[in-house]
ROLODO-846373 format. One record per atom (N, C-alpha, C, O): residue number from 0; atom name; x, y, z. Coordinates in Angstrom, 3 decimals. Example, Ala and Ser with C-alpha at 12.3 -4.5 7.8 and 13.67 -1.06 7.14 Angstrom:
nr: 0; atom: N; east: 13.190; north: -5.690; up: 7.800
nr: 0; atom: CA; east: 12.300; north: -4.500; up: 7.800
nr: 0; atom: C; east: 13.200; north: -3.300; up: 7.800
nr: 0; atom: O; east: 14.236; north: -3.319; up: 8.465
nr: 1; atom: N; east: 12.850; north: -2.250; up: 7.080
nr: 1; atom: CA; east: 13.670; north: -1.060; up: 7.140
nr: 1; atom: C; east: 12.900; north: 0.030; up: 7.870
nr: 1; atom: O; east: 13.409; north: 1.138; up: 8.039
//
This chain:
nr: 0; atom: N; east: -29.066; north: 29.388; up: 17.235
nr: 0; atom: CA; east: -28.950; north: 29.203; up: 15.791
nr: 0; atom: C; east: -28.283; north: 27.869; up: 15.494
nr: 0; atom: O; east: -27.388; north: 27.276; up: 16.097
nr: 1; atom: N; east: -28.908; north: 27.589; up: 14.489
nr: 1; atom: CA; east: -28.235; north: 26.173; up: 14.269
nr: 1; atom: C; east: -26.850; north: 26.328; up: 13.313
nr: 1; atom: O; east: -26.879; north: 27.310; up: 12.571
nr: 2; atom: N; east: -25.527; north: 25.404; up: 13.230
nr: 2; atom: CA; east: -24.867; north: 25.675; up: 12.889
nr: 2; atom: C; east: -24.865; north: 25.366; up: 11.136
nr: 2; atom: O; east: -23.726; north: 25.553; up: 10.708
nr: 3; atom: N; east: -25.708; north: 25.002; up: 10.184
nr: 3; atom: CA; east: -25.749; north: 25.066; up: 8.866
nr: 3; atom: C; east: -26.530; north: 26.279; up: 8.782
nr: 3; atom: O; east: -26.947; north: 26.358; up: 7.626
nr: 4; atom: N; east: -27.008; north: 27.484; up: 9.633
nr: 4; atom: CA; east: -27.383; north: 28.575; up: 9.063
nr: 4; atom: C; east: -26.056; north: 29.862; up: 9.533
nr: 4; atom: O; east: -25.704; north: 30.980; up: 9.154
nr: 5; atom: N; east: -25.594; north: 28.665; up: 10.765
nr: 5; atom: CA; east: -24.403; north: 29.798; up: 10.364
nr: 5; atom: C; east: -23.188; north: 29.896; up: 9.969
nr: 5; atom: O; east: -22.470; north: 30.888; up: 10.095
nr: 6; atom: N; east: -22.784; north: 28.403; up: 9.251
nr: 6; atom: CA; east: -21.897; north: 28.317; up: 8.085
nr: 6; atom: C; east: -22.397; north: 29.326; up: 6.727
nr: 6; atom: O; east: -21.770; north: 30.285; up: 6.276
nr: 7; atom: N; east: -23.658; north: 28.807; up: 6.269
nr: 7; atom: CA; east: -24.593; north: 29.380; up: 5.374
nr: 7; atom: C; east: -23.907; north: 31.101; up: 5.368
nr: 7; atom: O; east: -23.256; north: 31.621; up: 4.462
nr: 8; atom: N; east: -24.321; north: 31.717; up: 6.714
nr: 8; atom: CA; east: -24.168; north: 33.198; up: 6.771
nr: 8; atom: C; east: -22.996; north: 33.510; up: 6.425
nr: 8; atom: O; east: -22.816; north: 34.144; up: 5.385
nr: 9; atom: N; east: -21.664; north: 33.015; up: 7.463
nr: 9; atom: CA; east: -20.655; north: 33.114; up: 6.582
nr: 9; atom: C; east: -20.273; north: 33.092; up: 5.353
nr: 9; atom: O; east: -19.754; north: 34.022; up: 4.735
nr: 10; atom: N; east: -20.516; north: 32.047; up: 4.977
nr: 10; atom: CA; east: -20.613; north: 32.223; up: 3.148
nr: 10; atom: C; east: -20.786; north: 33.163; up: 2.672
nr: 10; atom: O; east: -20.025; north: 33.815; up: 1.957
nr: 11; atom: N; east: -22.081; north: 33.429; up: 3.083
nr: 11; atom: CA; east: -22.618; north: 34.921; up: 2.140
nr: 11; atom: C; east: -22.094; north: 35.797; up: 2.916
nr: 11; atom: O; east: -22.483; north: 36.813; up: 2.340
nr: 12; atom: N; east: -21.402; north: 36.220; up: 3.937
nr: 12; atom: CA; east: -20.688; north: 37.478; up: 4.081
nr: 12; atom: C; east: -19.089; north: 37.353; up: 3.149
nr: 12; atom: O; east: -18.426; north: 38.195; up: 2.543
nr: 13; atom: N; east: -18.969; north: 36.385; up: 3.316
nr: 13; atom: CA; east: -17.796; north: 36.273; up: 2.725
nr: 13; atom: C; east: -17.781; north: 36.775; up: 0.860
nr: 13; atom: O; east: -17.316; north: 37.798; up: 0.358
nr: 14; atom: N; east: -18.359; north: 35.799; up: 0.306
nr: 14; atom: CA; east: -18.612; north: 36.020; up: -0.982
nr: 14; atom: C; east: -18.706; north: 37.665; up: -1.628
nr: 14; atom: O; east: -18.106; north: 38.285; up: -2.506
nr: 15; atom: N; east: -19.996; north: 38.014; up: -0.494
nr: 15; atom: CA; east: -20.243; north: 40.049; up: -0.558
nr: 15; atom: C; east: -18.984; north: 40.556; up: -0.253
nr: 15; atom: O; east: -18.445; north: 41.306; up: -1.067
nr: 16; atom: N; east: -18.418; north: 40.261; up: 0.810
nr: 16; atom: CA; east: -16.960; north: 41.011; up: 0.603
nr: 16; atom: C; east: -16.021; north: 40.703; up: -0.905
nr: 16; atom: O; east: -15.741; north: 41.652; up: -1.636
nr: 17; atom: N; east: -15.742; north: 39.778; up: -1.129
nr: 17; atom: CA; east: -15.299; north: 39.431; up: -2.639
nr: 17; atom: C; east: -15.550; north: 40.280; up: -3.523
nr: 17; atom: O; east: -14.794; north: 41.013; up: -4.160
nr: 18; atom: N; east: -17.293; north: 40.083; up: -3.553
nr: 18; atom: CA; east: -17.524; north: 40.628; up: -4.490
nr: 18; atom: C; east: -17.169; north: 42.292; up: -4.360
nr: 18; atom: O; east: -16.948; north: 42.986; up: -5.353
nr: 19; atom: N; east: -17.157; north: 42.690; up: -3.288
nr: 19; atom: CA; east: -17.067; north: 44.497; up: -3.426
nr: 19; atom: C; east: -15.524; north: 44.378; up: -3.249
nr: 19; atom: O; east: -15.100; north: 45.462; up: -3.647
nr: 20; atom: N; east: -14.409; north: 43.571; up: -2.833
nr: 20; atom: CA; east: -13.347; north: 43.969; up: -3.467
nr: 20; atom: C; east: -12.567; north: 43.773; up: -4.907
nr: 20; atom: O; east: -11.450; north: 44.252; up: -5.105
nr: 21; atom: N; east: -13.336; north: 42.967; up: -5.937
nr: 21; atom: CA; east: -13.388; north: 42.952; up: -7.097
nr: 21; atom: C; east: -13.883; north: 44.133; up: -7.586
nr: 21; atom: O; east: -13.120; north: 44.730; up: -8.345
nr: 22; atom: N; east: -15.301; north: 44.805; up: -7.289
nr: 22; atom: CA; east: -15.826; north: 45.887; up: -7.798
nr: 22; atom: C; east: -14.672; north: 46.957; up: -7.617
nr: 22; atom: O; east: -14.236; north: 47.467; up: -8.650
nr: 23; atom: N; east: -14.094; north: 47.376; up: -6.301
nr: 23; atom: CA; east: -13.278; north: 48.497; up: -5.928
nr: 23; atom: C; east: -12.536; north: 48.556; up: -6.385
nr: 23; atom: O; east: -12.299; north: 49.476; up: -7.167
nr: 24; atom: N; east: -11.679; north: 47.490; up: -6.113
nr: 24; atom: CA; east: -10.302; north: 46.804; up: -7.161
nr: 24; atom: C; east: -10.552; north: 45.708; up: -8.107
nr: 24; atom: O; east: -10.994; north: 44.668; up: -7.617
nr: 25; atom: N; east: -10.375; north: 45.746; up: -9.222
nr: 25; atom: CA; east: -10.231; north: 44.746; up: -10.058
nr: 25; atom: C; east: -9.093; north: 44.084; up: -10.516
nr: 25; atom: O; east: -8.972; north: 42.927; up: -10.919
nr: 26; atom: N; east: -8.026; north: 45.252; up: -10.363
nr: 26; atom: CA; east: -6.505; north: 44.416; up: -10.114
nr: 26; atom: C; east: -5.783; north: 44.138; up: -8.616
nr: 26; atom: O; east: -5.916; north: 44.839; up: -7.613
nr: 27; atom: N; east: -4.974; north: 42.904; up: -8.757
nr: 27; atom: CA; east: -4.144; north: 42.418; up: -7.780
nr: 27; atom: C; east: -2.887; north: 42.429; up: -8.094
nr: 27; atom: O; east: -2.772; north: 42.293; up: -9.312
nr: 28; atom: N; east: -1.702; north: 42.545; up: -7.464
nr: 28; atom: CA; east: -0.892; north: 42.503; up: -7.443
nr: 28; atom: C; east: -0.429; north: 40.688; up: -7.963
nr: 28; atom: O; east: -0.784; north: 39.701; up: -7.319
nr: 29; atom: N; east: 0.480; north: 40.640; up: -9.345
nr: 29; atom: CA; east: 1.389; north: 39.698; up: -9.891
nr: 29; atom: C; east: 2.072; north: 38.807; up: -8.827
nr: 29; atom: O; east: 3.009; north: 39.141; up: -8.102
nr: 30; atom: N; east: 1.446; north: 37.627; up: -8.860
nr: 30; atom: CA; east: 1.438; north: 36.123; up: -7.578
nr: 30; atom: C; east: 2.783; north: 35.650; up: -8.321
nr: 30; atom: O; east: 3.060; north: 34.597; up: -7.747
nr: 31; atom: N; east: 3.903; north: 35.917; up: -9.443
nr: 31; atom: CA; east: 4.548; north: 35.790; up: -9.822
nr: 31; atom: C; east: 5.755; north: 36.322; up: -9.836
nr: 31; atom: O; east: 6.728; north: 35.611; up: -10.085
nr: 32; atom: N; east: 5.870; north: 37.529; up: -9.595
nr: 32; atom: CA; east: 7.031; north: 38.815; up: -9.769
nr: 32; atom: C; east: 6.753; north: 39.706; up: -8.285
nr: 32; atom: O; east: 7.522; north: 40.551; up: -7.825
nr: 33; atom: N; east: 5.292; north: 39.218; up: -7.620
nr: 33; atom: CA; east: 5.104; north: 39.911; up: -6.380
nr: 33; atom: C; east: 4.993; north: 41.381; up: -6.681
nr: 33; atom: O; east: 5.449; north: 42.238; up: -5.924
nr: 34; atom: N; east: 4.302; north: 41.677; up: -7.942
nr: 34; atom: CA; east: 4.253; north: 43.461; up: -8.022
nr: 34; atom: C; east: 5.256; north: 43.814; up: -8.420
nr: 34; atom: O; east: 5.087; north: 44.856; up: -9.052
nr: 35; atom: N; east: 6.883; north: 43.323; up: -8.391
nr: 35; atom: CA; east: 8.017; north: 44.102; up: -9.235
nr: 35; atom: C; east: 7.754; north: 44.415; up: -10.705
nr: 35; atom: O; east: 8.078; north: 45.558; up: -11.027
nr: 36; atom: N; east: 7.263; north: 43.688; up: -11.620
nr: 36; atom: CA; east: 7.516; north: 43.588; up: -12.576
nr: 36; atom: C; east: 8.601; north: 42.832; up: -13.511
nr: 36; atom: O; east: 8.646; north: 42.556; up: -14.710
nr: 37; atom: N; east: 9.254; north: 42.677; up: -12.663
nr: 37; atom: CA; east: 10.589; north: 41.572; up: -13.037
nr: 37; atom: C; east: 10.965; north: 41.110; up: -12.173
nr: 37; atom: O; east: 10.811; north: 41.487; up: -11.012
nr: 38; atom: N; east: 11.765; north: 39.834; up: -12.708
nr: 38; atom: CA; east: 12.007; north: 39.287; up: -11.385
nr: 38; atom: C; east: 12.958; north: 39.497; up: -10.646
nr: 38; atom: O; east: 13.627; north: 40.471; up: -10.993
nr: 39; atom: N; east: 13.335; north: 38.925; up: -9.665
nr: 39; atom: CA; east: 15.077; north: 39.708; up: -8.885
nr: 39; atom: C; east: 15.895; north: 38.753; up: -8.417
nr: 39; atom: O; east: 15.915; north: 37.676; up: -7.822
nr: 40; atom: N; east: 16.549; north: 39.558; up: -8.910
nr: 40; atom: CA; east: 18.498; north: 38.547; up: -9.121
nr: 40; atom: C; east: 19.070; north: 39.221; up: -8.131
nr: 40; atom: O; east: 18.822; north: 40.255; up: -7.510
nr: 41; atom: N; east: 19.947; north: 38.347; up: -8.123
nr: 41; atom: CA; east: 21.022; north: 39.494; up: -6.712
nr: 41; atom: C; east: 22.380; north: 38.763; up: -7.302
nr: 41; atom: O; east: 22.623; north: 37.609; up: -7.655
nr: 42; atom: N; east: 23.144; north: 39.972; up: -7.241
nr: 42; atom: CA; east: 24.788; north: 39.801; up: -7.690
nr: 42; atom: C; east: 25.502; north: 39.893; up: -6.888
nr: 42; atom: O; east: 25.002; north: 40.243; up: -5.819
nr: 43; atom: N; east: 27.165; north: 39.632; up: -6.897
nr: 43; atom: CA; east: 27.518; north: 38.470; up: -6.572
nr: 43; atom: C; east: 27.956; north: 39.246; up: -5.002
nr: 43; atom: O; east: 28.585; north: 38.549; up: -4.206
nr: 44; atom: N; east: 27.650; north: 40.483; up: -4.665
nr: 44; atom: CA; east: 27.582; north: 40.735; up: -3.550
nr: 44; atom: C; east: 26.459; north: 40.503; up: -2.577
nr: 44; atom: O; east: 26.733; north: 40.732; up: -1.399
nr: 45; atom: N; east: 25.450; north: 40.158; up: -2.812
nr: 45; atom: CA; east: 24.224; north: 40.129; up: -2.495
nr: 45; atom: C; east: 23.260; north: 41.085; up: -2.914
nr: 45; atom: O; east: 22.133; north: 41.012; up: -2.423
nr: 46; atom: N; east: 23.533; north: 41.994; up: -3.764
nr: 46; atom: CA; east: 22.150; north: 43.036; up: -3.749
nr: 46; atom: C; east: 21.082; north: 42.615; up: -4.830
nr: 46; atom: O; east: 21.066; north: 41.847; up: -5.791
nr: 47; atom: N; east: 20.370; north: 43.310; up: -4.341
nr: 47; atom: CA; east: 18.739; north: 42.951; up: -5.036
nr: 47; atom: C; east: 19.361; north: 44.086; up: -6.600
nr: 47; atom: O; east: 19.837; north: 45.219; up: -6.667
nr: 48; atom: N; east: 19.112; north: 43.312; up: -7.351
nr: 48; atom: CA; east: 18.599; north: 44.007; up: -8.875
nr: 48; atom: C; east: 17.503; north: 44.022; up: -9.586
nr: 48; atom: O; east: 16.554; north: 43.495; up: -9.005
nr: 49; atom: N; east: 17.291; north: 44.419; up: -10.593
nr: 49; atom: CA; east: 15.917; north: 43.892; up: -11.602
nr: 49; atom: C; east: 16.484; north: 42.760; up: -12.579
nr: 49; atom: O; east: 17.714; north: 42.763; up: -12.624
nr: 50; atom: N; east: 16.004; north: 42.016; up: -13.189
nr: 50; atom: CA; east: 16.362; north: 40.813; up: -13.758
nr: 50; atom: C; east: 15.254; north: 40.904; up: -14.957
nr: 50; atom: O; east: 14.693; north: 41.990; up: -15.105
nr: 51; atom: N; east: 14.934; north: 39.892; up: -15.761
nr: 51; atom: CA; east: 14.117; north: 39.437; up: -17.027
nr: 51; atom: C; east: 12.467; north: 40.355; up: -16.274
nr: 51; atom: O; east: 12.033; north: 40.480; up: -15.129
nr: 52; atom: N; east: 12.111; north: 40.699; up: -17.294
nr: 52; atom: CA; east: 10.602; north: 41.116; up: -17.459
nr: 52; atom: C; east: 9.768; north: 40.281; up: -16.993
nr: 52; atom: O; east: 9.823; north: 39.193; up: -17.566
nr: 53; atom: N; east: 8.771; north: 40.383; up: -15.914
nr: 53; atom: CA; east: 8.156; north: 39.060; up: -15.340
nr: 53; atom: C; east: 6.935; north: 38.831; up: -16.768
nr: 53; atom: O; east: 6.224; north: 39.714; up: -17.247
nr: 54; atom: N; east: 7.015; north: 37.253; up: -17.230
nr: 54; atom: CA; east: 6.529; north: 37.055; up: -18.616
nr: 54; atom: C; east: 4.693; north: 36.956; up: -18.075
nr: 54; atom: O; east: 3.823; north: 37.154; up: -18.923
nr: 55; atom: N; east: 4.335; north: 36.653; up: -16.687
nr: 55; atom: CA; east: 2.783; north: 36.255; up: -16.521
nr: 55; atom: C; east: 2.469; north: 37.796; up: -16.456
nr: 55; atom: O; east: 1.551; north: 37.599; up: -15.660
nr: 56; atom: N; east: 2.451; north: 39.001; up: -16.596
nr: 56; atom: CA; east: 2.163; north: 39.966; up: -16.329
nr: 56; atom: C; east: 2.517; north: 41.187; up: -17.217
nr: 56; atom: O; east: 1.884; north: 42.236; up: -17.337
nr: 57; atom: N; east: 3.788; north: 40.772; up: -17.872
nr: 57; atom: CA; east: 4.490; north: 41.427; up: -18.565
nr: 57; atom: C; east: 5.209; north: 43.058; up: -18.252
nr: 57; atom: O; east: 5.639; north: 43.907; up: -19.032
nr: 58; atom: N; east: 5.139; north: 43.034; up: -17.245
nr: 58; atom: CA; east: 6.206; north: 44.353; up: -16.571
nr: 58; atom: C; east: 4.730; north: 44.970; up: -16.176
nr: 58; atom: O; east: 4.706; north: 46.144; up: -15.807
nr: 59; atom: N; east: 3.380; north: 44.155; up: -16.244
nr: 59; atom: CA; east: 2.763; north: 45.478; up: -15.977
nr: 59; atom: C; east: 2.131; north: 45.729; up: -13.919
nr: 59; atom: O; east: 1.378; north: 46.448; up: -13.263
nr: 60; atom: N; east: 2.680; north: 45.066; up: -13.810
nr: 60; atom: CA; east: 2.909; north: 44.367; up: -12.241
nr: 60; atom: C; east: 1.479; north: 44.308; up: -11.648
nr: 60; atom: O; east: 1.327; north: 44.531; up: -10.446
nr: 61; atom: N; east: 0.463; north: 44.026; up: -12.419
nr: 61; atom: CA; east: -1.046; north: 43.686; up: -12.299
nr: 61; atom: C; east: -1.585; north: 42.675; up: -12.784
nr: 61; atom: O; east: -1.187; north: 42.261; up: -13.873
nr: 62; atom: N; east: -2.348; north: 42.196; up: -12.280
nr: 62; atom: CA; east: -3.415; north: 40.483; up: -12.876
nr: 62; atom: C; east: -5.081; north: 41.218; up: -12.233
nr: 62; atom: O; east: -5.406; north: 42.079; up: -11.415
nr: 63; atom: N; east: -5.789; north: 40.259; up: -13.187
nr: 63; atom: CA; east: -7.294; north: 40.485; up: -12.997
nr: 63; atom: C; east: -7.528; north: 39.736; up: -11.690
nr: 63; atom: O; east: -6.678; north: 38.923; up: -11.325
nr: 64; atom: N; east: -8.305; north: 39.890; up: -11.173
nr: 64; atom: CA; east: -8.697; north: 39.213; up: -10.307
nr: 64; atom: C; east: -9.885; north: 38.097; up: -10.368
nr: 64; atom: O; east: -11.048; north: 38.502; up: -10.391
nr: 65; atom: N; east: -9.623; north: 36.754; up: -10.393
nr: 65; atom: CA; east: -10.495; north: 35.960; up: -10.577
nr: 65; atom: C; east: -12.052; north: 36.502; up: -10.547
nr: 65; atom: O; east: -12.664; north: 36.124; up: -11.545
nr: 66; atom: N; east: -12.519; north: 36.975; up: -10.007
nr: 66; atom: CA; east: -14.301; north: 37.495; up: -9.699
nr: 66; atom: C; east: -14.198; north: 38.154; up: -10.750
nr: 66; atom: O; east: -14.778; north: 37.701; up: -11.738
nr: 67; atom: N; east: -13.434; north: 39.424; up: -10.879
nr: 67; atom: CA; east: -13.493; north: 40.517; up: -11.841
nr: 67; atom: C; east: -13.662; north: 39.590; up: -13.176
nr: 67; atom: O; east: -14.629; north: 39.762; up: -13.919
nr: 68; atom: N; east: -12.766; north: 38.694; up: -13.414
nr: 68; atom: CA; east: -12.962; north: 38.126; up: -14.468
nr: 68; atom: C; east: -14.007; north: 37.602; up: -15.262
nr: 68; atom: O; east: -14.275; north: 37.747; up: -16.455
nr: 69; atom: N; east: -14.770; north: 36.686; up: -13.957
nr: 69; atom: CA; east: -16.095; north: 35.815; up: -14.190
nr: 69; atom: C; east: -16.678; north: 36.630; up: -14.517
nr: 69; atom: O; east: -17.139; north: 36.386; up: -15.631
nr: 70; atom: N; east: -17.217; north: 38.427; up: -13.812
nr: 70; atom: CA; east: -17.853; north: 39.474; up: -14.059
nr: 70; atom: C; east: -17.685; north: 39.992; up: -15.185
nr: 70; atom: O; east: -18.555; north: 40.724; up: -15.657
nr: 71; atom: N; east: -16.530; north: 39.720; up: -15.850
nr: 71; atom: CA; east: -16.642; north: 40.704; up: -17.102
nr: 71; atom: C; east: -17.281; north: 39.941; up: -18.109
nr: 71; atom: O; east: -18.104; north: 40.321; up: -18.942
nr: 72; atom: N; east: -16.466; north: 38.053; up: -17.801
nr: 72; atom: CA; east: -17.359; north: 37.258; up: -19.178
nr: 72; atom: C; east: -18.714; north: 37.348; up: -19.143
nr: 72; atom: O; east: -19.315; north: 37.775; up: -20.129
nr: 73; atom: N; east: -19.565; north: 36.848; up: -17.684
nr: 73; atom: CA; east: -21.463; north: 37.372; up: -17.198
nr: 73; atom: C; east: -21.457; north: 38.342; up: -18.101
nr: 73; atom: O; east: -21.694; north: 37.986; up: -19.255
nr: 74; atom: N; east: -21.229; north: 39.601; up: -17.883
nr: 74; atom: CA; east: -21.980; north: 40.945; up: -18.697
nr: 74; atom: C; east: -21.161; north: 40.717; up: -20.079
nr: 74; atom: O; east: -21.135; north: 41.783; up: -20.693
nr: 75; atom: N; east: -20.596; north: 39.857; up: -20.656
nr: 75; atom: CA; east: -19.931; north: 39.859; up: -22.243
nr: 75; atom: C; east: -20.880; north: 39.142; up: -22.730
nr: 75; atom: O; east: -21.334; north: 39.489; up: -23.821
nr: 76; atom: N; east: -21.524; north: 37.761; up: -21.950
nr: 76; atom: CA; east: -22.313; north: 36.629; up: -22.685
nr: 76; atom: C; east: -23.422; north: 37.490; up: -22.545
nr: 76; atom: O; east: -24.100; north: 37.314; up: -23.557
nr: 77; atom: N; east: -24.140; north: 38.606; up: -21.579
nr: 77; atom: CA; east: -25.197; north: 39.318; up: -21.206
nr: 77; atom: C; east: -25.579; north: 40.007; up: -22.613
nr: 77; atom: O; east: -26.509; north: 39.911; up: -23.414
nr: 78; atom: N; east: -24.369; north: 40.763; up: -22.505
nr: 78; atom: CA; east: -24.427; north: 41.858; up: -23.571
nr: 78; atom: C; east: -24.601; north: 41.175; up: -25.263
nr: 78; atom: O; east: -25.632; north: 41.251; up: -25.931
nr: 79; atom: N; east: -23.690; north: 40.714; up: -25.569
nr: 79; atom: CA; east: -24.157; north: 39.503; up: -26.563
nr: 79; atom: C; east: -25.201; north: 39.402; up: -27.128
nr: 79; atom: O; east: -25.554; north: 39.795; up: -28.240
nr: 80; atom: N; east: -25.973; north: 38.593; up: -25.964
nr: 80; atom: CA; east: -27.378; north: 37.768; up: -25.743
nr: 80; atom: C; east: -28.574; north: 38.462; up: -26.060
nr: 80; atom: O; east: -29.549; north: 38.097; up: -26.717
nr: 81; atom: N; east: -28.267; north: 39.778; up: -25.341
nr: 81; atom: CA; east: -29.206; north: 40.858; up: -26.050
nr: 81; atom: C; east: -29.165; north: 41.902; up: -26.498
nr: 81; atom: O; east: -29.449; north: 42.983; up: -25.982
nr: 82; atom: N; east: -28.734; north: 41.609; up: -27.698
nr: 82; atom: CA; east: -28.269; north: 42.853; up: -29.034
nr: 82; atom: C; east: -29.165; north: 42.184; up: -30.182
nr: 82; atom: O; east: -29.189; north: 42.674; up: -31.311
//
């Protein structure tokens, strides 16, 4: 096999996985707060606390996931388009 058909393949295995973990899951865990929901302070002994409400997520300790996203605008401009 030559190697631009099997970069090529990769690609497309890759992408199909994407895409079916967007379908399965559509949320990811907050790249900001790391899933707490707020962020964490530690006082003046060292321990972990909860701190301010993480503001990119808003306590809800979930984000869309880029694909999911593109997928929802596709079927929004879809749906739209033909009504």
């Amino acid at each position: 096999m030559s190697p631009a058909l099997t970069a090529n393949a990769l690609l497309l295995l890759v992408t199909l996985g994407y895409a079916a973990l967007c379908a399965v899951s559509p949320f990811g865990v907050c790249r900001r707060c790391k899933g707490f929901g707020c962020y964490v302070i530690h006082d003046r002994r060292g321990r972990a606390k909860p701190g301010k409400t993480c503001r990119r997520c808003k306590g809800d300790r979930k984000r869309i996931r880029f694909g999911r996203h593109l997928f929802n605008v596709a079927s929004r401009v879809h749906r739209d388009g033909t009504r």
